[in-house]
C-alpha positions, 0 to 999 in steps of 0.5 A: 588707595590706601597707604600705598604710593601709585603710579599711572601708565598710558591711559591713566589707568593705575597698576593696582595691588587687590585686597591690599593692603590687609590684614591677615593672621598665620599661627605660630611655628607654621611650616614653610609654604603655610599660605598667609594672604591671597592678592590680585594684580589689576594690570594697568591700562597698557595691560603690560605684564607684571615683571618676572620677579614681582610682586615682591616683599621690599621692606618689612618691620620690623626686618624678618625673611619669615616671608615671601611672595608666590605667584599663584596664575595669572595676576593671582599671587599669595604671601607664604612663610618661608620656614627661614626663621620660626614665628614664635608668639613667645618669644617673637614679634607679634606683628609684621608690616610688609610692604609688597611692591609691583612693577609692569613692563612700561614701569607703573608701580603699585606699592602697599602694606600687608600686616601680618599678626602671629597668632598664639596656639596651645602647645603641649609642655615639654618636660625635663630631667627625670619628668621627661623620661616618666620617672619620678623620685620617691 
């Protein structure tokens, strides 16, 4: 099951996060809401429902707000940026370990990880001074 920690419920039949852990790529300067991975919920033998609230985004390394967890329908849900801080190939972290974390209504837990690469994009220069405005100097 992956690096995660599992618990059971009645019946034995574990709660599990689908198509996790992974990994998944988001290019660089990203608008908020850009979709990063899609994951599925597979309801515990009790068939409790997930907790409003979760699956959620517990811990991350290194530690970033850049990211979030939103529900799709159904089980289905999906990690988004979040636009509150820039994803930034140059100057940023490359790679983000998230640990996503889901809880049902009796208590059965999955919990795994999400790596996130950033991943770097051609951008324009950007020019100063007298080249910024098209004027040279003789």
């Amino acid at each position: 099951m992956g690096s995660g920690s599992v618990s059971t419920g009645p019946g034995g039949q574990a709660l599990q996060l689908i198509h996790l852990p992974a990994t998944s790529n988001v290019a660089e300067n990203s608008p908020p809401k850009t979709s990063v991975h899609k994951f599925s919920v597979n309801l515990s033998a009790s068939l409790s429902p997930v907790i409003p609230g979760f699956p959620l985004i517990i811990n991350s390394s290194p530690l970033t707000e850049a990211f979030r967890v939103n529900w799709l329908s159904g089980t289905d849900f999906e990690v988004v940026t979040t636009g509150k801080e820039q994803l930034d190939f140059e100057t940023g972290p490359h790679i983000f370990d998230l640990q996503i974390y889901v809880k049902d209504a009796v208590g059965v837990t999955d919990l795994q990880v999400l790596t996130v690469q950033v991943t770097d994009v051609n951008e324009p220069p950007e020019f100063q001074g007298n080249l910024a405005k098209g004027m040279l100097t003789p």
